[in-house]
TORPA-4810 file (N, C-alpha, C, O; in nm, 3 decimals):
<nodes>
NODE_1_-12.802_-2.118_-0.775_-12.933_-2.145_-0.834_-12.966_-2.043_-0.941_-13.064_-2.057_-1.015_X
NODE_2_-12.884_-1.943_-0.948_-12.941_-1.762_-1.020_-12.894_-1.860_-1.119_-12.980_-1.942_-1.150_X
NODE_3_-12.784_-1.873_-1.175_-12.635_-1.919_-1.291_-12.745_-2.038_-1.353_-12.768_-2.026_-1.473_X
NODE_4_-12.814_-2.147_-1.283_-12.935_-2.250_-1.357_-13.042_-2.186_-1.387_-13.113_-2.222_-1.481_X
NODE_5_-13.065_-2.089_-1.320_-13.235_-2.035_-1.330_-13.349_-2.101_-1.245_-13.472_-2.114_-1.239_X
NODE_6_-13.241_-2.131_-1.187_-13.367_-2.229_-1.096_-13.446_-2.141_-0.932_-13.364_-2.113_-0.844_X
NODE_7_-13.539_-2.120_-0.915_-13.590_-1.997_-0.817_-13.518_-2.115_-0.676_-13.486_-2.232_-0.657_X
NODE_8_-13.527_-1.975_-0.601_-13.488_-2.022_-0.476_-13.545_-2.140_-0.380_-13.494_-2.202_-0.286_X
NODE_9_-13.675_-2.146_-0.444_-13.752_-2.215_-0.349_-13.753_-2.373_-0.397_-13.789_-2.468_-0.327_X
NODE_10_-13.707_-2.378_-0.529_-13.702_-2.532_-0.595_-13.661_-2.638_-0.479_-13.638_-2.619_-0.359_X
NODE_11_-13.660_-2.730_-0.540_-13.636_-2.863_-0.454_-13.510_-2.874_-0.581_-13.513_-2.854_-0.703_X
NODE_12_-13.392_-2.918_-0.474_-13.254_-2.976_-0.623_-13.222_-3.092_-0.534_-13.209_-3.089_-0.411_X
NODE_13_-13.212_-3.201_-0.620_-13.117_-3.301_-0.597_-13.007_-3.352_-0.666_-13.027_-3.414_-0.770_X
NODE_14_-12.889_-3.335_-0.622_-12.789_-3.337_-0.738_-12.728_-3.478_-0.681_-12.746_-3.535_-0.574_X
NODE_15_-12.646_-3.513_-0.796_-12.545_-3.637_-0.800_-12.421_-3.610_-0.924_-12.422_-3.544_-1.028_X
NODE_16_-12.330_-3.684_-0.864_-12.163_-3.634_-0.918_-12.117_-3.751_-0.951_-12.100_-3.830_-0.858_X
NODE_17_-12.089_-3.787_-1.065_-12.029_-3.885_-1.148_-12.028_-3.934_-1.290_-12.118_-3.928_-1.374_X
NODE_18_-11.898_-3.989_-1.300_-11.915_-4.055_-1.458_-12.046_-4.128_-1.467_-12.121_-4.199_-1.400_X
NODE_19_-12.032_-4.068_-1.599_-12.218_-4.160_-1.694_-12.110_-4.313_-1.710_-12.013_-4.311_-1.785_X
NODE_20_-12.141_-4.418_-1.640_-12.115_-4.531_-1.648_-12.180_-4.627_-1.607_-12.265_-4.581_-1.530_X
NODE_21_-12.190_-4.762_-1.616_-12.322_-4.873_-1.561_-12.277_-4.834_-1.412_-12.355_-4.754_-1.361_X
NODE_22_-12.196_-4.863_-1.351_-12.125_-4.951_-1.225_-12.200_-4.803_-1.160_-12.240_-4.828_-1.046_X
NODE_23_-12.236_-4.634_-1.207_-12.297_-4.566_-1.135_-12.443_-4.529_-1.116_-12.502_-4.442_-1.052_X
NODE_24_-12.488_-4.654_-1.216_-12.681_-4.654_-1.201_-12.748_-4.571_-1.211_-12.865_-4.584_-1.175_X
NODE_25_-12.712_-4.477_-1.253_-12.791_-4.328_-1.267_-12.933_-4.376_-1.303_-13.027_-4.332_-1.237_X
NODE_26_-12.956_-4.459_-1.396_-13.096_-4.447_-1.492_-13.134_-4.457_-1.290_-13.106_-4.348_-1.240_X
NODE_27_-13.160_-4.508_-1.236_-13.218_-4.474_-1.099_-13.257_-4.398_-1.038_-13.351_-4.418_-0.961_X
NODE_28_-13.178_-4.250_-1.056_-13.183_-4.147_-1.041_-13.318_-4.097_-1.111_-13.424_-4.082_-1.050_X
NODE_29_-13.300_-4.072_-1.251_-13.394_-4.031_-1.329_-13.539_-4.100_-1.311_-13.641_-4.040_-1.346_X
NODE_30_-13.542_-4.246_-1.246_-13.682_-4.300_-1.243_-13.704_-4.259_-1.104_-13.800_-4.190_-1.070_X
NODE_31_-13.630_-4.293_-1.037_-13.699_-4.202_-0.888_-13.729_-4.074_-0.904_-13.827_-4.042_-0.838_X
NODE_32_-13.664_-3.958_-0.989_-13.744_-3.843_-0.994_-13.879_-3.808_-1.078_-13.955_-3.711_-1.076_X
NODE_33_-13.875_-3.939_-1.160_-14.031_-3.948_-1.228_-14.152_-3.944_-1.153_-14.261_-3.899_-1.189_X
NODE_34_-14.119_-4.000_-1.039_-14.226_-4.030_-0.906_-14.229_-3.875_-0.841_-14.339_-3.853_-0.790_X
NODE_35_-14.150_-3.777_-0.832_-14.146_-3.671_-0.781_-14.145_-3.526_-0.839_-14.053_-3.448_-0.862_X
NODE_36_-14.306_-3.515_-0.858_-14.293_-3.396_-0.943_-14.288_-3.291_-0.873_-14.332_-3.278_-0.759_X
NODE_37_-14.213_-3.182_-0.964_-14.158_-3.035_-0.889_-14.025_-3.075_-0.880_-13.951_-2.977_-0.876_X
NODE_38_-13.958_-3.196_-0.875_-13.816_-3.197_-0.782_-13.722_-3.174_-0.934_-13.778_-3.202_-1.040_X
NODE_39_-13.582_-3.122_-0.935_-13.487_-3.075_-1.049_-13.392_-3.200_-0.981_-13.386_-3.243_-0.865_X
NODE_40_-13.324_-3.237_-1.103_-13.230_-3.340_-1.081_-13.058_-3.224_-1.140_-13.068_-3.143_-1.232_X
NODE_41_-12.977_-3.238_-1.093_-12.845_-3.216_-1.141_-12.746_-3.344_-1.187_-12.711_-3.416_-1.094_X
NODE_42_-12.711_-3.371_-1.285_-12.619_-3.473_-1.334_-12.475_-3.360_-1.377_-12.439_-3.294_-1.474_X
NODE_43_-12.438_-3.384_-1.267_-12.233_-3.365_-1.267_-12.159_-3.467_-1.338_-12.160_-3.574_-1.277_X
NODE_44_-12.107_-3.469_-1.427_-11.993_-3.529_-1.502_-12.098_-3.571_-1.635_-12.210_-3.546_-1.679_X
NODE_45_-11.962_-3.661_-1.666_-11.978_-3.703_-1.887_-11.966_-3.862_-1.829_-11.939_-3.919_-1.724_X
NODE_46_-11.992_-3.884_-1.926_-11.963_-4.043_-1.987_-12.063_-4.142_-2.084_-12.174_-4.105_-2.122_X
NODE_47_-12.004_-4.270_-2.116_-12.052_-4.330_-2.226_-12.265_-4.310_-2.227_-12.343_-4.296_-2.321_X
NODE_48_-12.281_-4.318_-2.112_-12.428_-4.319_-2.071_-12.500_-4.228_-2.118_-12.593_-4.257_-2.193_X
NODE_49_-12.471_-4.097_-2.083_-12.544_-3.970_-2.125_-12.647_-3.994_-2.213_-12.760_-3.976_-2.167_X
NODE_50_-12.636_-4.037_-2.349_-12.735_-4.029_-2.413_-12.846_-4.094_-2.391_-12.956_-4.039_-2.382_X
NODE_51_-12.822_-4.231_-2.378_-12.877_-4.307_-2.285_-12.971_-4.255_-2.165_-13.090_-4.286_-2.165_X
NODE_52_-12.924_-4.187_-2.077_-12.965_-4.116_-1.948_-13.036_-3.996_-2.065_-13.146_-4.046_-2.087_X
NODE_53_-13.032_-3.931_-2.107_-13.138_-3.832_-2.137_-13.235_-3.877_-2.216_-13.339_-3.811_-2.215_X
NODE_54_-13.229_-4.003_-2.307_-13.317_-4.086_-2.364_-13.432_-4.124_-2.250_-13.553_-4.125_-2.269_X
NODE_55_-13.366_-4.152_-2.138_-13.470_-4.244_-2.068_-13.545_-4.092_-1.994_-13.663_-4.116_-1.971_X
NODE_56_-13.520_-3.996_-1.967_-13.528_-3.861_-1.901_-13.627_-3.821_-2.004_-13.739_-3.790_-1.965_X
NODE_57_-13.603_-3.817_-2.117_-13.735_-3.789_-2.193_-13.810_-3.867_-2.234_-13.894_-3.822_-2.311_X
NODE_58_-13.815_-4.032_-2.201_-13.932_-4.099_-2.242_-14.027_-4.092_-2.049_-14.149_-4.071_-2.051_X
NODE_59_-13.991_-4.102_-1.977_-14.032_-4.046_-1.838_-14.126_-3.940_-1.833_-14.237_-3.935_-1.780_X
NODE_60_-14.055_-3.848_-1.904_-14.147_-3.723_-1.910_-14.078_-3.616_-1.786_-14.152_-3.544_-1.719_X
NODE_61_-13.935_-3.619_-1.768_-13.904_-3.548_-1.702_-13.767_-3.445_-1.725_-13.699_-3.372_-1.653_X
NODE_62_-13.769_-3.474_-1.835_-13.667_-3.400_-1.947_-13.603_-3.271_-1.902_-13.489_-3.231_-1.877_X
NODE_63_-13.777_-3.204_-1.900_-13.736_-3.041_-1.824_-13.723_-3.038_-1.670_-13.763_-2.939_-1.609_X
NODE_64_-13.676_-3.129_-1.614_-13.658_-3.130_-1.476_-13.504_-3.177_-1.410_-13.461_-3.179_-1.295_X
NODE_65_-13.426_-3.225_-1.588_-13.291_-3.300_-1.543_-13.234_-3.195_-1.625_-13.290_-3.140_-1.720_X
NODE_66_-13.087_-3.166_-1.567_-13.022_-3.071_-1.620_-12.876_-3.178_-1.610_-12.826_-3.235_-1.513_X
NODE_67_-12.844_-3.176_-1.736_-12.683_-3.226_-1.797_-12.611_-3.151_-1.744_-12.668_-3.043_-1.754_X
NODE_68_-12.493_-3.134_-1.678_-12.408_-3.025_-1.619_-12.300_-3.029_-1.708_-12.248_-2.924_-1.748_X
NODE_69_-12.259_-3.143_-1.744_-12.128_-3.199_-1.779_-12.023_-3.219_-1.683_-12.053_-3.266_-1.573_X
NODE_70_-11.836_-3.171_-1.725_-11.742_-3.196_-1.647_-11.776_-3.032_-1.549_-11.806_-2.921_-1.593_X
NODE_71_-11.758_-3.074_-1.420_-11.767_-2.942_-1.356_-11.660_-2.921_-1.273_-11.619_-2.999_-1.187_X
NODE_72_-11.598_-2.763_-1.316_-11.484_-2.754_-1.157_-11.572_-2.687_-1.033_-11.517_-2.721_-0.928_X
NODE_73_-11.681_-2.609_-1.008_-11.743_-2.583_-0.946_-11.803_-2.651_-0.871_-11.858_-2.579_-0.788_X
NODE_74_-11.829_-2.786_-0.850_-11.885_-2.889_-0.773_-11.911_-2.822_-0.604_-12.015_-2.846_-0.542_X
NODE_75_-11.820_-2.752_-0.558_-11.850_-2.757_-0.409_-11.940_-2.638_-0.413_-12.001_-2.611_-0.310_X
NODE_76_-11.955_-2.560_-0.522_-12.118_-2.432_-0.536_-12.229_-2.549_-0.556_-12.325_-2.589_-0.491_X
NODE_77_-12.185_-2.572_-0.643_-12.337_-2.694_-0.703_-12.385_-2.763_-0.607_-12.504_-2.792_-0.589_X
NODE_78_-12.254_-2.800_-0.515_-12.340_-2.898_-0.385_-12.433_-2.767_-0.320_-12.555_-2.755_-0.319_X
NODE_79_-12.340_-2.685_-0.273_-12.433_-2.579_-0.185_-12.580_-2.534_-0.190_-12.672_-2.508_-0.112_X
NODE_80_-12.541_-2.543_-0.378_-12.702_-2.474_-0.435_-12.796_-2.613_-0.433_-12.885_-2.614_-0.518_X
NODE_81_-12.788_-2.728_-0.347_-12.872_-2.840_-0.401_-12.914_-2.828_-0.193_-12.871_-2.770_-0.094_X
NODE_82_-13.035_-2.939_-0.235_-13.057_-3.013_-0.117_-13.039_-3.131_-0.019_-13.017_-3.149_0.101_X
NODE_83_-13.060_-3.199_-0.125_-13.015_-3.317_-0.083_-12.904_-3.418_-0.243_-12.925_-3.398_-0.363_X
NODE_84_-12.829_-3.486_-0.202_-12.728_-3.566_-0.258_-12.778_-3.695_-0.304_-12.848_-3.748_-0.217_X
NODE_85_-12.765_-3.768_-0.417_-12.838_-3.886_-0.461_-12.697_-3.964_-0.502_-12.606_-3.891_-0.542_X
NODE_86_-12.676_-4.096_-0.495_-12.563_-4.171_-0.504_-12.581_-4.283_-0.509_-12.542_-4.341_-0.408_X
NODE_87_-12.640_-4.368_-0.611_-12.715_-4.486_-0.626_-12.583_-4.571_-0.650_-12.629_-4.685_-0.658_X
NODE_88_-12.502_-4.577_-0.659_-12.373_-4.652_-0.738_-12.409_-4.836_-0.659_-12.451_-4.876_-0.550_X
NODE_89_-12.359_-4.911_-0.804_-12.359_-5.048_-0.788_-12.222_-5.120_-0.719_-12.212_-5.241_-0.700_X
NODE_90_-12.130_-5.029_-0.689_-12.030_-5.061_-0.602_-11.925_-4.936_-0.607_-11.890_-4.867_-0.703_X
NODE_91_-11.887_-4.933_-0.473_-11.803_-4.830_-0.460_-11.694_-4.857_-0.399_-11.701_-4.957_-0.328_X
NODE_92_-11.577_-4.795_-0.401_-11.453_-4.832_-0.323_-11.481_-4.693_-0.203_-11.563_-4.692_-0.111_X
NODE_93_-11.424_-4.630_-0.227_-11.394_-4.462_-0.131_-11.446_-4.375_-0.228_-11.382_-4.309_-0.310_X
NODE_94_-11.620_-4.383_-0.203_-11.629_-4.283_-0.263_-11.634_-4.085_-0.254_-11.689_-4.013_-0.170_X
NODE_95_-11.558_-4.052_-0.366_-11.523_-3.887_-0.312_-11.607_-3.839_-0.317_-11.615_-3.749_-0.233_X
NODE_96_-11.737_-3.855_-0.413_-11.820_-3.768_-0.428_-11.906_-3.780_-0.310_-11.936_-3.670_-0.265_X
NODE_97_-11.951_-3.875_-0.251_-12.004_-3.844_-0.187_-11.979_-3.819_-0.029_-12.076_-3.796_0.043_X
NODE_98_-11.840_-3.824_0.025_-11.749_-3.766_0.089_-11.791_-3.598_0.070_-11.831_-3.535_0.167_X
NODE_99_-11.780_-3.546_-0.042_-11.787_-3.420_-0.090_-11.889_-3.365_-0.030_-11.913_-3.260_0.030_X
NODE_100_-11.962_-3.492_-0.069_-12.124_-3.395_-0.030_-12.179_-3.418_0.150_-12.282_-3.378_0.204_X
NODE_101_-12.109_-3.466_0.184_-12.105_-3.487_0.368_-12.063_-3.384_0.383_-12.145_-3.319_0.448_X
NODE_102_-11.913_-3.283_0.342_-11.813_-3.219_0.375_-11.912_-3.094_0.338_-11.909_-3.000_0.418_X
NODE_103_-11.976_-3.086_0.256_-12.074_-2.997_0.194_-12.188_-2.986_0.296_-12.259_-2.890_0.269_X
NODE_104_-12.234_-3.063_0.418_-12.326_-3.027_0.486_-12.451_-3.097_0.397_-12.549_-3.030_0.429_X
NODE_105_-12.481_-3.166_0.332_-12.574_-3.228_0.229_-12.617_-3.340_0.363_-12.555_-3.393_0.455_X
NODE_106_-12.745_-3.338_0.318_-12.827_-3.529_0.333_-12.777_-3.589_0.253_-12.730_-3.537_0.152_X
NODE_107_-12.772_-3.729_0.279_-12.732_-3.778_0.115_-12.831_-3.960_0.113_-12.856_-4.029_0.212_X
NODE_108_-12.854_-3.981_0.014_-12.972_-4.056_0.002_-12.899_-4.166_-0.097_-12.931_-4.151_-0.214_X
NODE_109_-12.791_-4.293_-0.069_-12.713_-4.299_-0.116_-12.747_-4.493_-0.134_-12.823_-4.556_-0.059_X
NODE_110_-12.677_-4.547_-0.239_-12.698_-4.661_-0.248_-12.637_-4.791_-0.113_-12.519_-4.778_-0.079_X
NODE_111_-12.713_-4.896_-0.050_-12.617_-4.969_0.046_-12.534_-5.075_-0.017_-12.565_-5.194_-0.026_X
NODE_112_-12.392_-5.000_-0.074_-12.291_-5.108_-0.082_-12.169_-5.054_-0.015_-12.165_-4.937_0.023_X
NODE_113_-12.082_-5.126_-0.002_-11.971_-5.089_0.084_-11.921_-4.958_0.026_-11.926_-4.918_-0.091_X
NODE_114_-11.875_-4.907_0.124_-11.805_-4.791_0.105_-11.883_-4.634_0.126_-11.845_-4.533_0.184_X
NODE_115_-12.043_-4.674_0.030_-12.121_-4.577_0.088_-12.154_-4.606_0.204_-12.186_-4.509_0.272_X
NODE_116_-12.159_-4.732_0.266_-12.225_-4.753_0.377_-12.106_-4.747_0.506_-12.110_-4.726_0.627_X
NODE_117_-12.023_-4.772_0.426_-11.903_-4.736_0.527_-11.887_-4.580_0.621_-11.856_-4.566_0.740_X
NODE_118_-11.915_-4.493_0.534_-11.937_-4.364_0.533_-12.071_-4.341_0.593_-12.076_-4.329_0.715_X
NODE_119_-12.171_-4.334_0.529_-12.299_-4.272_0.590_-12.403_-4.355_0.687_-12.440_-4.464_0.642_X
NODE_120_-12.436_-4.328_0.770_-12.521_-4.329_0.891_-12.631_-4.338_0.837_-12.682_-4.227_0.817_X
NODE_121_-12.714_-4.458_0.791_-12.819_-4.461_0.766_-12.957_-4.398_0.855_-12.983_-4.459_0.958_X
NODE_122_-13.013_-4.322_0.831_-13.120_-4.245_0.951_-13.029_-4.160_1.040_-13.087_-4.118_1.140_X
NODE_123_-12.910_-4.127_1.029_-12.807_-4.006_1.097_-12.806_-3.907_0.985_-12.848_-3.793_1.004_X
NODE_124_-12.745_-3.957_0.831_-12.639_-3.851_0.773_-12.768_-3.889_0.639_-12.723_-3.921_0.529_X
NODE_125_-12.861_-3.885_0.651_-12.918_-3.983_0.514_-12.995_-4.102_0.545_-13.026_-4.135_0.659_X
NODE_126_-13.036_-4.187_0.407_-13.115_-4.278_0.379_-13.017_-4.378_0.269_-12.988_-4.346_0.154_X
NODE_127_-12.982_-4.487_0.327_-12.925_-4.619_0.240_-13.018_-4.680_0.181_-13.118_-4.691_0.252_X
NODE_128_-13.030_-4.739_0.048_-13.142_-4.812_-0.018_-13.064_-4.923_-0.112_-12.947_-4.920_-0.148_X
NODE_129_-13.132_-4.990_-0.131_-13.086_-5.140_-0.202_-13.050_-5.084_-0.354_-13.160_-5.068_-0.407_X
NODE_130_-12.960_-5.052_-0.436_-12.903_-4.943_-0.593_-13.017_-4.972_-0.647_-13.050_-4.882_-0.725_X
NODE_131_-13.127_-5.094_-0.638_-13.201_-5.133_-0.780_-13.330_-5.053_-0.699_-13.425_-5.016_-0.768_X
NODE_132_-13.330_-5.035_-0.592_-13.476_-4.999_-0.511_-13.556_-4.830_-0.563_-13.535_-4.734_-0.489_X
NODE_133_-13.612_-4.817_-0.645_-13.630_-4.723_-0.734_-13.731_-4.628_-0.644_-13.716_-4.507_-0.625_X
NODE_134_-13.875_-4.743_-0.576_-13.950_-4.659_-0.523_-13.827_-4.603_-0.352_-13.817_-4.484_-0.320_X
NODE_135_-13.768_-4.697_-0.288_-13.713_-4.663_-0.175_-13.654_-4.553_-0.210_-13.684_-4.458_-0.138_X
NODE_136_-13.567_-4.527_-0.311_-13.520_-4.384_-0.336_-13.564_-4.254_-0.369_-13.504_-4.147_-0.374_X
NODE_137_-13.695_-4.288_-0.393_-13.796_-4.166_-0.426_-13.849_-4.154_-0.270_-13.853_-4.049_-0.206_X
NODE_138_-13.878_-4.250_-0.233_-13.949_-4.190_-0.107_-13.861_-4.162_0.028_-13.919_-4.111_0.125_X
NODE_139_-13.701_-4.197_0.038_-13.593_-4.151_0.080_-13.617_-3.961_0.057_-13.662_-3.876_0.134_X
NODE_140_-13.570_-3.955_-0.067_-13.587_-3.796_-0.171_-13.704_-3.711_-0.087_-13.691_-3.601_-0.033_X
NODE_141_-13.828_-3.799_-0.093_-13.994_-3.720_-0.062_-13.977_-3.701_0.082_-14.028_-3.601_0.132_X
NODE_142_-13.902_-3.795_0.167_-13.917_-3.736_0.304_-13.814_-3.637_0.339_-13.835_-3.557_0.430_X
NODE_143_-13.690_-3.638_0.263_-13.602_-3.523_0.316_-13.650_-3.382_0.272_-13.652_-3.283_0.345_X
NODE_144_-13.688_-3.387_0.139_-13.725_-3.259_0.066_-13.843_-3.204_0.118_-13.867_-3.085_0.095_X
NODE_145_-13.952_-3.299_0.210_-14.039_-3.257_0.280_-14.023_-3.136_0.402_-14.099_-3.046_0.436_X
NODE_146_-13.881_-3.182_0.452_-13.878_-3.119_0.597_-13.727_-3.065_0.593_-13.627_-3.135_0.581_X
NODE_147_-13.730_-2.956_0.604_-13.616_-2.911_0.554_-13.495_-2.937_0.741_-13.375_-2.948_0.766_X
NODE_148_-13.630_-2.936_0.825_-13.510_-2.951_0.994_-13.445_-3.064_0.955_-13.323_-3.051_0.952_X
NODE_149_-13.489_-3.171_0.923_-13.419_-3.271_0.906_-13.308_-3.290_0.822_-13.201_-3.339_0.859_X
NODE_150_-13.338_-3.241_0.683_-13.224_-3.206_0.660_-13.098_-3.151_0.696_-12.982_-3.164_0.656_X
NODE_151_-13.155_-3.084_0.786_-13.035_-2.932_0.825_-12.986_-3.066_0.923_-12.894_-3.133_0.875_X
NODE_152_-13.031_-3.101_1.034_-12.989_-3.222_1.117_-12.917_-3.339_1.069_-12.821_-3.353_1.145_X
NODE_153_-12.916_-3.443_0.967_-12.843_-3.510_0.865_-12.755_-3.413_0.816_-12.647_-3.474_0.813_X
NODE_154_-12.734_-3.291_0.772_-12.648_-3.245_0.677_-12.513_-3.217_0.814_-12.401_-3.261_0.784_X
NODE_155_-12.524_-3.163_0.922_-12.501_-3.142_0.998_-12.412_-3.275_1.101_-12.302_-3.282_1.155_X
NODE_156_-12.521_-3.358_1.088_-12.407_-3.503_1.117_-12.320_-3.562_1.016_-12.226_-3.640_1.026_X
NODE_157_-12.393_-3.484_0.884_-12.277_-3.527_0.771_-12.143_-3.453_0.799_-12.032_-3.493_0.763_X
NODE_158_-12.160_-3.372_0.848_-12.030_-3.228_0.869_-11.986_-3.294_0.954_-11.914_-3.364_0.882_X
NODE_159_-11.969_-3.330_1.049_-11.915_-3.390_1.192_-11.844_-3.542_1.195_-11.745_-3.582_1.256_X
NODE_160_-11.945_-3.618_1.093_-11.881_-3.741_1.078_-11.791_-3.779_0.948_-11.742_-3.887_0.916_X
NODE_161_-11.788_-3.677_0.898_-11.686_-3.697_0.743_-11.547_-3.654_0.805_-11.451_-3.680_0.732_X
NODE_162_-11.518_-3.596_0.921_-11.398_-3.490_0.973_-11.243_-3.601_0.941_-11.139_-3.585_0.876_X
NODE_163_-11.294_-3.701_1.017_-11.173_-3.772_1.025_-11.081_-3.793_0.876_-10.963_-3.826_0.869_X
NODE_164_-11.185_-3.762_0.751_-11.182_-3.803_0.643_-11.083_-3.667_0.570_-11.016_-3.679_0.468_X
NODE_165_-11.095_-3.556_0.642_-11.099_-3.436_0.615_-10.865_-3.417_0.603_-10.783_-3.479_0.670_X
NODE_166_-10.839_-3.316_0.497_-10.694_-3.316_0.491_-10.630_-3.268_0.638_-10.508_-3.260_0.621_X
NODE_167_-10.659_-3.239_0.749_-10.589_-3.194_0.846_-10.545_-3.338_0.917_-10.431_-3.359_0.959_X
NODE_168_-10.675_-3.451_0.925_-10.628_-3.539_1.023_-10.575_-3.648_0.920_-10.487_-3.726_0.958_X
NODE_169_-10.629_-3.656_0.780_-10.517_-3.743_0.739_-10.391_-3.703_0.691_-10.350_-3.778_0.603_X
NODE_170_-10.318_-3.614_0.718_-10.211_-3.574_0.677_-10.155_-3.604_0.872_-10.051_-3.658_0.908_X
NODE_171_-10.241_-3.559_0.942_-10.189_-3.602_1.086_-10.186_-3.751_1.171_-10.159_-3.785_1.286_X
NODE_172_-10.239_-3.831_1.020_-10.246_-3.964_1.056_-10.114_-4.052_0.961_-10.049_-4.155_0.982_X
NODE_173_-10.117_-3.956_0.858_-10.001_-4.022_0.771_-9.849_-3.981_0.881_-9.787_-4.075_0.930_X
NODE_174_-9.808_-3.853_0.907_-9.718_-3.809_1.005_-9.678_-3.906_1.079_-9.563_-3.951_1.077_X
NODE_175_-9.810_-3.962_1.182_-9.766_-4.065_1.266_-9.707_-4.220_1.228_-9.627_-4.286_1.293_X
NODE_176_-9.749_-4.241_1.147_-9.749_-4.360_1.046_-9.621_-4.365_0.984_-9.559_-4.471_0.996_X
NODE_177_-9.564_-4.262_0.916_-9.405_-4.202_0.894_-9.331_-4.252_1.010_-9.267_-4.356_1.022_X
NODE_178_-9.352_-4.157_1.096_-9.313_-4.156_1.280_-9.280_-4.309_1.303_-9.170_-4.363_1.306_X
NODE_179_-9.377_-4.349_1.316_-9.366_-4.440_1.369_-9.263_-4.570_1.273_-9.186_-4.645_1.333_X
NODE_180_-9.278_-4.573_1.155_-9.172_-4.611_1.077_-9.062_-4.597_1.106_-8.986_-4.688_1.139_X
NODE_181_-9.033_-4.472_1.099_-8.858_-4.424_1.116_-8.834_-4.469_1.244_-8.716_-4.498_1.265_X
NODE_182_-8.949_-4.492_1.379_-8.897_-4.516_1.484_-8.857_-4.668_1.530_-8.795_-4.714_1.626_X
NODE_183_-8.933_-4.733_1.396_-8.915_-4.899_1.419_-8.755_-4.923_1.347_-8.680_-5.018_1.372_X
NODE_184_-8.728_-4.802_1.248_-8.590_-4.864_1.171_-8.473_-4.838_1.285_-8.384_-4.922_1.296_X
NODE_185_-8.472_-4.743_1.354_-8.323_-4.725_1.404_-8.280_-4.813_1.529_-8.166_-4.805_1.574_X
</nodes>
């Protein structure tokens, strides 16, 4: 938070991805219009950007969104945030927000497959319909309200991402090998 300038006590909500349609960001930026005081983080580039800071300053929330660009630091950035925002219009496996489970984050994430595959709606977070603008602000307003809860979601995020984690899939691929070589001979 020192490295942004942002005081300790801020409210951050960050999100990690290409500026592209299929990741809905402008969503992001209108749900934090509804939430003043709250700092938005935008991780990565793409065709959108300008776009996304166009709409960030007709909002009136300009000084509240910070462009990051390409970042290798991502797993500080998660740390220094609160809660995780992930509006995407379809996802396969998504990493980022894998990342931000593994990170101990809430995450307040769009319901299409893959996020929903992953997160525990009312366990690990809040699922919302990608286009649902007020549901995602008021997802945002109740986590950033209460920080136990957070710590409780971030915490089932830690626990239920594990399986996902390199120890057991490298101990799941092993068997999978195993068990190959044991069907050929």
């Amino acid at each position: 938070r020192d490295a942004l300038g942002l005081p300790d006590d801020a409210s951050v909500v960050i999100t990690v991805g290409e500026h592209i349609p299929r990741k809905n960001h402008e969503v992001c930026i209108s749900a934090l219009s509804e939430l003043p005081g709250v700092t938005l983080l935008f991780c990565g580039v793409g065709e959108r950007e300008d776009m996304l800071r166009g709409l960030a300053e007709s909002l009136g929330v300009s000084d509240r969104v910070f462009f990051l660009g390409f970042r290798k630091d991502v797993p500080a950035l998660l740390k220094a945030s609160d809660v995780f925002l992930f509006p995407s219009f379809q996802e396969g496996l998504p990493v980022s927000l894998m990342e931000a489970m593994a990170a101990g984050l809430p995450c307040v994430a769009s319901r299409v497959r893959g996020n929903a595959d992953l997160l525990a709606d009312g366990m690990g977070g809040r699922l919302c319909a990608p286009t649902d603008v007020n549901g995602f602000a008021e997802a945002l307003r109740e986590l950033l309200a209460d920080p136990a809860l957070r710590e409780a979601m971030g915490e089932h995020n830690l626990k239920s991402i594990q399986p996902y984690g390199l120890p057991s899939v490298m101990e799941h691929m092993a068997q999978l090998y195993c068990d190959q070589l044991a069907q050929g001979e």
